[in-house]
GUKOLTOR-228710 format. One record per residue (C-alpha): x, y, z. Coordinates in Angstrom, 3 decimals. Layout:
<atom><px>X</px><py>Y</py><pz>Z</pz></atom>
...
// end
This chain:
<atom><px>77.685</px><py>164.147</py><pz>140.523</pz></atom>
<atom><px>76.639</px><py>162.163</py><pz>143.937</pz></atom>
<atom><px>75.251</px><py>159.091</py><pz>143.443</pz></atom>
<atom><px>71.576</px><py>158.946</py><pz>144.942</pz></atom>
<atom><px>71.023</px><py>157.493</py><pz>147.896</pz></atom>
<atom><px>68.455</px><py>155.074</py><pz>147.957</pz></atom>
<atom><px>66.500</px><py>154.229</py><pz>151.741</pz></atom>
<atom><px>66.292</px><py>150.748</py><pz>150.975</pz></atom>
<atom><px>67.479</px><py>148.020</py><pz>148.425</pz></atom>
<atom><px>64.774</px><py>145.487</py><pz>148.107</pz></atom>
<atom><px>67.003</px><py>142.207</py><pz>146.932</pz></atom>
<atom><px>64.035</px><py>140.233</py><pz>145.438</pz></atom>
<atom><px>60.390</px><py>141.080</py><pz>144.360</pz></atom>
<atom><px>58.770</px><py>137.759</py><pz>145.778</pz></atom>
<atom><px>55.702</px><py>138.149</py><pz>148.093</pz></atom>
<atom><px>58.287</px><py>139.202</py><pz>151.213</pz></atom>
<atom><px>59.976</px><py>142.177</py><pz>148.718</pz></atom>
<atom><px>57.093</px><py>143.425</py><pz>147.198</pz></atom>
<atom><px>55.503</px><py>143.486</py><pz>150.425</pz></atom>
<atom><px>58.224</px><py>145.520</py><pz>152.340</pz></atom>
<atom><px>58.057</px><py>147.650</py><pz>149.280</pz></atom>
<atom><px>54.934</px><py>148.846</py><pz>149.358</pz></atom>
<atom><px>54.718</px><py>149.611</py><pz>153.331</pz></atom>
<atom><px>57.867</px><py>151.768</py><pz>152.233</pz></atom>
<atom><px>56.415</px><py>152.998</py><pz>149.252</pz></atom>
<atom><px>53.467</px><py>153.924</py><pz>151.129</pz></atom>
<atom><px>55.710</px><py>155.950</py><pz>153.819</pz></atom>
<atom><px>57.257</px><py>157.839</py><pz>150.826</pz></atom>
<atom><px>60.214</px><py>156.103</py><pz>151.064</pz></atom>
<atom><px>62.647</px><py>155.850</py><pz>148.042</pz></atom>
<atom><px>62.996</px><py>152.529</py><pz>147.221</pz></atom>
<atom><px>64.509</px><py>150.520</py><pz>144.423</pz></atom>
<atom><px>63.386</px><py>146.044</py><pz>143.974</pz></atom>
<atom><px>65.712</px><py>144.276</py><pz>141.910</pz></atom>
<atom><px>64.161</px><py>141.230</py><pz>141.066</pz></atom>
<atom><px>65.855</px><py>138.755</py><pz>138.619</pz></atom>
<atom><px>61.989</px><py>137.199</py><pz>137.697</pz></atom>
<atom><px>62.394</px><py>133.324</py><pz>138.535</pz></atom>
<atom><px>60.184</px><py>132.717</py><pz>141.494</pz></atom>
<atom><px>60.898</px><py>129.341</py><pz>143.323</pz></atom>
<atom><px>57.203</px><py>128.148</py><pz>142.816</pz></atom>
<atom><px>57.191</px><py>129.296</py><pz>138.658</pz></atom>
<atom><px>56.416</px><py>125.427</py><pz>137.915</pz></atom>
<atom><px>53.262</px><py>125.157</py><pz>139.631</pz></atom>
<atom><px>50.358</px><py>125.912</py><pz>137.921</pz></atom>
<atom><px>48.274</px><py>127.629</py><pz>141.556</pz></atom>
<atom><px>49.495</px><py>128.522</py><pz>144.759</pz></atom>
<atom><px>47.366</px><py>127.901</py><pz>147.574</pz></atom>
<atom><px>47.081</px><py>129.565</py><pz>151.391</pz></atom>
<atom><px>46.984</px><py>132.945</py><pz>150.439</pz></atom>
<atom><px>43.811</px><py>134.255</py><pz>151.835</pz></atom>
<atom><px>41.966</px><py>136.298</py><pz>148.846</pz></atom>
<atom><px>44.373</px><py>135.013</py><pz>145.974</pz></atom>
<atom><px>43.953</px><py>130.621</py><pz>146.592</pz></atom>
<atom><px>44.392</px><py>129.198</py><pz>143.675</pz></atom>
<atom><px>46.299</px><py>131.833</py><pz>141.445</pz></atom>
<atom><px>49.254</px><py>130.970</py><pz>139.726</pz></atom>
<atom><px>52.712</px><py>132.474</py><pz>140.977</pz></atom>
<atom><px>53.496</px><py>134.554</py><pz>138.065</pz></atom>
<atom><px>49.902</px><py>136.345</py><pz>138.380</pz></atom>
<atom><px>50.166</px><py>137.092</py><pz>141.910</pz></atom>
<atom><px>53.757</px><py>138.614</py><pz>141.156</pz></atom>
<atom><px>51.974</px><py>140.748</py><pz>138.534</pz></atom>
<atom><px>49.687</px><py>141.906</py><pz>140.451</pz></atom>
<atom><px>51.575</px><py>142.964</py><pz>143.488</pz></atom>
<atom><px>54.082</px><py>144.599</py><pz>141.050</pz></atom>
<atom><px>50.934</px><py>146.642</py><pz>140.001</pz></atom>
<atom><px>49.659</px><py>147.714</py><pz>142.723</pz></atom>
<atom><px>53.009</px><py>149.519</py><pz>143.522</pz></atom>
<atom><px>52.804</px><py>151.701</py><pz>140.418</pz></atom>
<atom><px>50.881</px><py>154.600</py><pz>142.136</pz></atom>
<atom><px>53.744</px><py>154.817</py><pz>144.509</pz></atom>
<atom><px>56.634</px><py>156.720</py><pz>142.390</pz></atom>
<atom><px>59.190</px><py>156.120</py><pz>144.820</pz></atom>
<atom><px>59.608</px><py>152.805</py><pz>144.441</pz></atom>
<atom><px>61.624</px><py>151.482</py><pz>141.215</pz></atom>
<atom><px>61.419</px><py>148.087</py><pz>139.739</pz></atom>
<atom><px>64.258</px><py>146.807</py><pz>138.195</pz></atom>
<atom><px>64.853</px><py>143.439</py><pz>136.183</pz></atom>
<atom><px>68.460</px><py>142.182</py><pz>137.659</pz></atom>
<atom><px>70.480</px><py>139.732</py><pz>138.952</pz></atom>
<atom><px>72.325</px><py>141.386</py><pz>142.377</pz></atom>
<atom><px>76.082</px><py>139.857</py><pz>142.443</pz></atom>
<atom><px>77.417</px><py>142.089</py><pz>145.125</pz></atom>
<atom><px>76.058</px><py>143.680</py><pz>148.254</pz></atom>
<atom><px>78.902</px><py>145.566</py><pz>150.441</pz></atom>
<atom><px>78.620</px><py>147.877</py><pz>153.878</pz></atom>
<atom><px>80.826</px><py>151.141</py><pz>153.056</pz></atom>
<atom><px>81.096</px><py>153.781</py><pz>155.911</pz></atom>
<atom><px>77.637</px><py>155.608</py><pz>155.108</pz></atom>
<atom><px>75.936</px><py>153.242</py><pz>153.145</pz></atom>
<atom><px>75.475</px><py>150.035</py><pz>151.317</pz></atom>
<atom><px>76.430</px><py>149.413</py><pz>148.005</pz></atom>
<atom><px>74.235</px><py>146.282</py><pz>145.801</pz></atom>
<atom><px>75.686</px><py>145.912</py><pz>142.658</pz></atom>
<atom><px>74.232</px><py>143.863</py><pz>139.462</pz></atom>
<atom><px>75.594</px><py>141.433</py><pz>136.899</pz></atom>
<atom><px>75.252</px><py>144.341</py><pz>134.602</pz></atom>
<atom><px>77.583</px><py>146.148</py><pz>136.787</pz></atom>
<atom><px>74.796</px><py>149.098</py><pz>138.143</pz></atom>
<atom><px>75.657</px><py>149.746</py><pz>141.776</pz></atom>
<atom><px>72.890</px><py>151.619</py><pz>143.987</pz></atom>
<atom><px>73.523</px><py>152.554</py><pz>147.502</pz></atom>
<atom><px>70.993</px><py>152.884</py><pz>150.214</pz></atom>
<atom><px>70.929</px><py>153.302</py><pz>154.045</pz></atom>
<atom><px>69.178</px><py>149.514</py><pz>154.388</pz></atom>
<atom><px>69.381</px><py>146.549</py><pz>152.674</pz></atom>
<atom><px>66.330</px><py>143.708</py><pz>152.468</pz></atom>
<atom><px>67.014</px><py>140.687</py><pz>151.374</pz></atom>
<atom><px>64.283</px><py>138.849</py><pz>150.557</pz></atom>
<atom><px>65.807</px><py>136.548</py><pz>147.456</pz></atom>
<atom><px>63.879</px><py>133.128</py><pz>148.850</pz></atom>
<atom><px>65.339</px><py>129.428</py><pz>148.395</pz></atom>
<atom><px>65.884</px><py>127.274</py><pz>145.531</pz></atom>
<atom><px>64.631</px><py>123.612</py><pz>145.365</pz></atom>
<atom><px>67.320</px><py>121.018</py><pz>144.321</pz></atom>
<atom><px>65.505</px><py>118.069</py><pz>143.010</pz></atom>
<atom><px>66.504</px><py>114.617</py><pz>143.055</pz></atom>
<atom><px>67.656</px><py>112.909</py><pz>140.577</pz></atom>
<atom><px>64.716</px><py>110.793</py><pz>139.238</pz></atom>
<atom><px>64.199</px><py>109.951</py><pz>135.651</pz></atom>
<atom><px>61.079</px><py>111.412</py><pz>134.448</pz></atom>
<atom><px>60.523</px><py>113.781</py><pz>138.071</pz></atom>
<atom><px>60.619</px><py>116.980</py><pz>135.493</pz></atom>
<atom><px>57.396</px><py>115.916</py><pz>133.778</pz></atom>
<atom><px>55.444</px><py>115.932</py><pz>136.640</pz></atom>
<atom><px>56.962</px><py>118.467</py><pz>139.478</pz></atom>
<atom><px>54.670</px><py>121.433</py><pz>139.672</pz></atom>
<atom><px>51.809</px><py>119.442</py><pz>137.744</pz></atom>
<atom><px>51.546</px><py>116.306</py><pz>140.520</pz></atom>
<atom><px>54.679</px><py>115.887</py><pz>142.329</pz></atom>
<atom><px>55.203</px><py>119.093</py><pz>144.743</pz></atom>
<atom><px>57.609</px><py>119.557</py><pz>148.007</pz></atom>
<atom><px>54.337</px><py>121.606</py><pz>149.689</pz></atom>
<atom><px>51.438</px><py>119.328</py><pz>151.091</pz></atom>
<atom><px>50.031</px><py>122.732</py><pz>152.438</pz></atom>
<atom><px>50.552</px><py>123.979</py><pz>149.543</pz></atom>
<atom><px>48.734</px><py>121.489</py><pz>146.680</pz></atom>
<atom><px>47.971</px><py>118.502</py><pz>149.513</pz></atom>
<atom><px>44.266</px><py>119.192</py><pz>149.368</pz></atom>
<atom><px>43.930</px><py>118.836</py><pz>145.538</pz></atom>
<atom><px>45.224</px><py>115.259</py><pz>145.881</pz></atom>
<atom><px>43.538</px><py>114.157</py><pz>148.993</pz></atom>
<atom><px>42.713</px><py>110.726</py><pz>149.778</pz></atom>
<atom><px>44.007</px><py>109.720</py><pz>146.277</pz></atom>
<atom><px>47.366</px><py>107.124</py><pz>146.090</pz></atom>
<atom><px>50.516</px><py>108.944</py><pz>146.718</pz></atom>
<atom><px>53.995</px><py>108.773</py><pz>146.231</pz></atom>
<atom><px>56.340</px><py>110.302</py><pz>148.787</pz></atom>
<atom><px>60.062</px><py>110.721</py><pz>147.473</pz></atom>
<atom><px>62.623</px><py>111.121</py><pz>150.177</pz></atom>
<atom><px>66.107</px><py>109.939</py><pz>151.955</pz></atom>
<atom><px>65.152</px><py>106.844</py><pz>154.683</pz></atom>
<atom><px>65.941</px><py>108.980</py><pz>157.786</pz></atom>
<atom><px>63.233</px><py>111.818</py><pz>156.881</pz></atom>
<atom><px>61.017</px><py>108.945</py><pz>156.103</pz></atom>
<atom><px>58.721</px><py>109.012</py><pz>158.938</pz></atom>
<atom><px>58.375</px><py>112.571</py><pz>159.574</pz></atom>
<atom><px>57.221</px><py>113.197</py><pz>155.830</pz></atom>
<atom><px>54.882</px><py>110.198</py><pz>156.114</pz></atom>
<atom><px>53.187</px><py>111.605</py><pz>159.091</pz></atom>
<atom><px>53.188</px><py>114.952</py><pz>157.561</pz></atom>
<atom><px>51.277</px><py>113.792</py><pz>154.625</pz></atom>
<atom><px>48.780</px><py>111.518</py><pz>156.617</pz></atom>
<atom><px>45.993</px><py>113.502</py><pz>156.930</pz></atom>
<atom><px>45.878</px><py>114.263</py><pz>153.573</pz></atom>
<atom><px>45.578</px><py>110.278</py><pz>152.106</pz></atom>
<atom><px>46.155</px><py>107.280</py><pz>154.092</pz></atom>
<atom><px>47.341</px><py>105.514</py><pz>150.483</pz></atom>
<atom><px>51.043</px><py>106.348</py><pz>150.475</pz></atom>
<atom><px>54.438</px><py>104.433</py><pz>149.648</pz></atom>
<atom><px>57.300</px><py>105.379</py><pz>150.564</pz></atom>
<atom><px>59.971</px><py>105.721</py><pz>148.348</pz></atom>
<atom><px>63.728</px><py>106.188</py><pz>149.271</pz></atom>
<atom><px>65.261</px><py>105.652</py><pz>145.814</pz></atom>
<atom><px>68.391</px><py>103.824</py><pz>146.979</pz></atom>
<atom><px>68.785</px><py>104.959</py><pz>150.624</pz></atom>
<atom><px>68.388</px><py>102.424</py><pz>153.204</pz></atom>
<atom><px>69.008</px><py>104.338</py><pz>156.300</pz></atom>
<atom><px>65.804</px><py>104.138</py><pz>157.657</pz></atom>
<atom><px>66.210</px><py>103.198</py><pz>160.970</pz></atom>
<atom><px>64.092</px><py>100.210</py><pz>162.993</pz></atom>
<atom><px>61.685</px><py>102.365</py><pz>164.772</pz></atom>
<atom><px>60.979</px><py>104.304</py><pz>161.037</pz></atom>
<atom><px>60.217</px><py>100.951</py><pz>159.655</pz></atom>
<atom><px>58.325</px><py>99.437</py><pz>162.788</pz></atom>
<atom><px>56.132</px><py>102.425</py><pz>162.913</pz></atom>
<atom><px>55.543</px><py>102.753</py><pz>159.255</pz></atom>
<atom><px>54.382</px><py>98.715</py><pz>159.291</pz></atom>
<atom><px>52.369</px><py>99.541</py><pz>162.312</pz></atom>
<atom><px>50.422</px><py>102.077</py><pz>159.947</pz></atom>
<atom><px>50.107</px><py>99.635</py><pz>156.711</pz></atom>
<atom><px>52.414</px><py>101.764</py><pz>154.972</pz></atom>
<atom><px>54.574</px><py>100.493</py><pz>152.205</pz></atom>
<atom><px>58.233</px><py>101.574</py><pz>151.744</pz></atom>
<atom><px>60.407</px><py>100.923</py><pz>148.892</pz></atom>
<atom><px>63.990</px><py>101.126</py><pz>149.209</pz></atom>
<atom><px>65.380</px><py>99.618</py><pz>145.420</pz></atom>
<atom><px>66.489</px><py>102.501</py><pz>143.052</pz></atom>
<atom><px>63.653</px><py>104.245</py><pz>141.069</pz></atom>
<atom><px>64.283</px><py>103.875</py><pz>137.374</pz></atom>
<atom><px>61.876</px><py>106.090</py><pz>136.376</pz></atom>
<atom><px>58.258</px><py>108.165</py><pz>137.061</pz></atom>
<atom><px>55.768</px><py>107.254</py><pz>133.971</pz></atom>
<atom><px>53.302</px><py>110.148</py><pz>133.441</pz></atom>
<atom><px>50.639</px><py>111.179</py><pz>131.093</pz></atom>
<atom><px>50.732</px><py>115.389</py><pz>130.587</pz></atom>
<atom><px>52.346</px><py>115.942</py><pz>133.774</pz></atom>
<atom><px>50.119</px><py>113.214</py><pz>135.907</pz></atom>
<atom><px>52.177</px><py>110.976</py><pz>137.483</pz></atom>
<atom><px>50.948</px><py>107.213</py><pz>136.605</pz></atom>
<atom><px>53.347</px><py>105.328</py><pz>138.063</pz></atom>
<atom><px>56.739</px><py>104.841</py><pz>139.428</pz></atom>
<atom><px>58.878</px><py>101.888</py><pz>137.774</pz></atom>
<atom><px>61.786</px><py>100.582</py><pz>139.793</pz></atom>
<atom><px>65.472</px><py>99.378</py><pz>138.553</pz></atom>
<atom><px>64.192</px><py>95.684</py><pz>139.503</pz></atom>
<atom><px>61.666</px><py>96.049</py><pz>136.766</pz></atom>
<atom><px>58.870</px><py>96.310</py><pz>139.989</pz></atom>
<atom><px>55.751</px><py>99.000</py><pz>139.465</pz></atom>
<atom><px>53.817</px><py>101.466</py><pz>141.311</pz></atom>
<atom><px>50.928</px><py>102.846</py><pz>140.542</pz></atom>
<atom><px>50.436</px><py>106.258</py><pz>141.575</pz></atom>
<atom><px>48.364</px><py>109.348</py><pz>140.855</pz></atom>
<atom><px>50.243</px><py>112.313</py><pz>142.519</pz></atom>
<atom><px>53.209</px><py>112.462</py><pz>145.148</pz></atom>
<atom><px>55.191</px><py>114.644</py><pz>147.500</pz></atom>
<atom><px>58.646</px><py>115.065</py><pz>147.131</pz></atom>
<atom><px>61.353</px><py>116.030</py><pz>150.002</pz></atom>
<atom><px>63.544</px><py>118.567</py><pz>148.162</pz></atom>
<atom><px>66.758</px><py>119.923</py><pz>149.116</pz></atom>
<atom><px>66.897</px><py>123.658</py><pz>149.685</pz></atom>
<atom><px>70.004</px><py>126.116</py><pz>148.362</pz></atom>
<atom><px>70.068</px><py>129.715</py><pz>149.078</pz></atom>
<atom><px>71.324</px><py>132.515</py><pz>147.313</pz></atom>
<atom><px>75.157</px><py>133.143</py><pz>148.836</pz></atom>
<atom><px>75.861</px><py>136.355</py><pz>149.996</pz></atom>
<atom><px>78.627</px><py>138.326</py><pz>149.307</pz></atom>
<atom><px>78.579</px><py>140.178</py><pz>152.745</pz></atom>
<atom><px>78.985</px><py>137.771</py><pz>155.739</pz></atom>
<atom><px>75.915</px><py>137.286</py><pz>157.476</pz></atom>
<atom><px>75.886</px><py>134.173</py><pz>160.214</pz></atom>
<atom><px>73.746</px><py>130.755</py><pz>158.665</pz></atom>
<atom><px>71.336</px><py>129.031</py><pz>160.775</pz></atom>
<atom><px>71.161</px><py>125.591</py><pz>161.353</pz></atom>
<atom><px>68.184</px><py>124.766</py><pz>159.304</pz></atom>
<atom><px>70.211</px><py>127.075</py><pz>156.069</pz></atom>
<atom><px>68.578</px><py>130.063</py><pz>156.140</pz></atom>
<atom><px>70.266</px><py>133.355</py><pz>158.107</pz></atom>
<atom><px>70.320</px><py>134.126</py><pz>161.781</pz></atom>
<atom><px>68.348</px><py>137.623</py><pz>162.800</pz></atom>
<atom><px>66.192</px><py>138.793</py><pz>165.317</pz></atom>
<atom><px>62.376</px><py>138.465</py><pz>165.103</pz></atom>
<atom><px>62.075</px><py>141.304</py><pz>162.519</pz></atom>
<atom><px>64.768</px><py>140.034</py><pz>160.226</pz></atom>
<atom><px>67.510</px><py>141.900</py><pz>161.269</pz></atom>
<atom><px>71.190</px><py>140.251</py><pz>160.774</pz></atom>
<atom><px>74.207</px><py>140.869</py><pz>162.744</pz></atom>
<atom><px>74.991</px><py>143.481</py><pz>160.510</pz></atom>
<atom><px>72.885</px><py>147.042</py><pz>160.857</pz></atom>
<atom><px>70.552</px><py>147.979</py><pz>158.338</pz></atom>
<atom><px>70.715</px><py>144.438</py><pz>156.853</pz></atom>
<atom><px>67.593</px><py>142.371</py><pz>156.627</pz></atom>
<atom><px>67.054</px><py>139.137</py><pz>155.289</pz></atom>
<atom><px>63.204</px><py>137.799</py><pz>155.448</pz></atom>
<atom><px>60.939</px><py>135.236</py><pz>153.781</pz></atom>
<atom><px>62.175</px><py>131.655</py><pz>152.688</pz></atom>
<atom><px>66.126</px><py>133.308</py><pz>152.333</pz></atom>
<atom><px>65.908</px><py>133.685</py><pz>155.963</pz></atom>
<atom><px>63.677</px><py>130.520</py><pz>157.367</pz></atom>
<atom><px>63.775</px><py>128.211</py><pz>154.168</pz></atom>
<atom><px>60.047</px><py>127.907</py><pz>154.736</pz></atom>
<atom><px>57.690</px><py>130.335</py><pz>155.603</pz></atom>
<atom><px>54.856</px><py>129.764</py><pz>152.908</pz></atom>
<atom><px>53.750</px><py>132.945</py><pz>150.280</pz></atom>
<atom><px>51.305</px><py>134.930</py><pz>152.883</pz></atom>
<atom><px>54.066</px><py>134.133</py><pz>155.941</pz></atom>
<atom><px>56.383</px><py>135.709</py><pz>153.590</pz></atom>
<atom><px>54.241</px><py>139.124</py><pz>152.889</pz></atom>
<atom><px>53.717</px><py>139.307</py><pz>156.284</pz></atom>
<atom><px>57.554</px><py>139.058</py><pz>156.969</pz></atom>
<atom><px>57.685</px><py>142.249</py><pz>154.001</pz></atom>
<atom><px>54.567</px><py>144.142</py><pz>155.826</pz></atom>
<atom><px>56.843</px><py>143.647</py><pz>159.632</pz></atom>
<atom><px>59.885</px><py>144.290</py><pz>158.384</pz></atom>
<atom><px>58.885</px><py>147.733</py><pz>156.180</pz></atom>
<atom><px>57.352</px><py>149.055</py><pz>158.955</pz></atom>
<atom><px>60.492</px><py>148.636</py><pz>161.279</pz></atom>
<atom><px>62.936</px><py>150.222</py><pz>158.894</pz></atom>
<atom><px>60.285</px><py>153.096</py><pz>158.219</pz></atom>
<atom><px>60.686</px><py>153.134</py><pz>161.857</pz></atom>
<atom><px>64.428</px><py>153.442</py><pz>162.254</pz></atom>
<atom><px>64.631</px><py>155.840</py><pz>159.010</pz></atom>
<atom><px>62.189</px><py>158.026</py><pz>160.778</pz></atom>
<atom><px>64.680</px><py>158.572</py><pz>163.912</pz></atom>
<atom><px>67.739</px><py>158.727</py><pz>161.710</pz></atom>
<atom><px>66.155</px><py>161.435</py><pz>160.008</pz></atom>
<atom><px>64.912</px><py>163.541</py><pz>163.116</pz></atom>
<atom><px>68.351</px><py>163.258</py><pz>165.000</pz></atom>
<atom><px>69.979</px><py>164.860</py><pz>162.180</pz></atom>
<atom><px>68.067</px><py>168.147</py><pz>162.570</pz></atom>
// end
């Protein structure tokens, strides 16, 4: 018996996946999202930016975007982990730790990044809860209170500015790293802001609020909240698709890679693009495969 198929392999049921799914859904497209369930933001207790959903928690607005794409019974939702994703002559072929390959005409990938935290004693108490990477994100619930910013003394400056807006009460902290360089530390002075260079021994919190930040010289900090500057990894690919500089994958302005058919949109393909940037990456890049499955399908009349 032929295998079925599919138009289009969602890799990831984020807000970028589900969003692509249900344009296609919503063309009558057959689609199938395999989502392996562990969003990047699952710590965090609200997400924030969304217009019509601030404040609700990741896991909710997954839920509900997976429900609103029941009515639409071509598209499948499938628990997995993908392993595999291969261009044959006709089709692609995604394949899943439990060994279920599906083959479809297009491929999305829309699997997001993953934050690689420092190492910090104590950092796993509070990230999500007071410590975030996002001042867009949870900045405005900690405005103008004292903040910790954790990151490497080159980035120093640009995070500090970032942040600025939000609370003028910040120290810098660069656990260890003393590459700052003079105009960093001339302009950070000019500003009153305090930076901290000695190893951080450990973050002291109370139910996931930080309370301060105890260095290896026995030095504290008091602090209520902080921003941390995390490293970002990216789920590898099995099919060779050029990287960017930043870490995320090179494609045109619709999310199309080098290789036809293949997509790769949201945080997977910019590193940042924020929840609602990443729907509307989903919404964009549905409609232009609907697009180029509608001509396919004409010509072949």
């Amino acid at each position: 018996m032929k295998a079925k198929v599919y138009d289009v392999v969602i890799v990831g049921g984020g807000p970028a996946g589900l969003s692509a799914a249900l344009v296609l859904g919503r063309a009558l497209r057959e689609v199938i999202v395999i989502d392996e369930g562990s969003p990047r933001n699952k710590v965090a207790a609200q997400s924030h930016g969304f217009l019509s959903r601030d404040g609700v928690c990741a896991n909710e607005l997954r839920s509900i975007a997976a429900q609103e794409l029941t009515p639409y019974k071509t598209v499948t939702y499938l628990k997995g982990v993908v392993c595999d994703v291969k261009r044959g002559d006709d089709c692609f072929q995604t394949t899943t730790l439990s060994n279920q390959t599906y083959e479809s005409k297009k491929v999305i990938v829309a699997t997001g990044m993953k934050d690689q935290l420092p190492t910090i004693p104590g950092l796993e108490h509070v990230y999500g809860k007071s410590v975030f990477p996002c001042p867009y994100c949870d900045g405005w619930e900690h405005r103008e209170k004292p903040l910790a910013l954790f990151t490497t003394g080159n980035q120093a400056l640009f995070y500090t500015k970032l942040i600025y807006n939000w609370s003028k009460d910040i120290i810098v902290f660069t656990n260890g790293d003393m590459n700052m360089d003079e105009v960093s530390r001339k302009e950070l002075q000019l500003h009153q802001i305090q930076f901290v260079e000695n190893t951080i021994q450990q973050l002291q919190s109370n139910e996931g609020t930080l309370q301060r930040v105890v260095m290896n010289n026995g030095e504290t900090y008091e602090r209520t909240g902080g921003l941390l500057q995390p490293i970002y990894t990216k789920q590898a690919l099995t099919i060779s698709v050029r990287t960017s500089d930043n870490g995320g994958y090179v494609t045109n302005h619709h999310g199309l890679t080098h290789i036809q058919g293949l997509y790769v949109i949201g945080d997977a393909r910019h590193v940042f693009t924020s929840l609602i940037g990443a729907a509307s990456e989903g919404y964009e890049a549905g409609v232009v495969i609907h697009h180029e499955l509608v001509e396919d399908d004409w010509n072949q009349k």
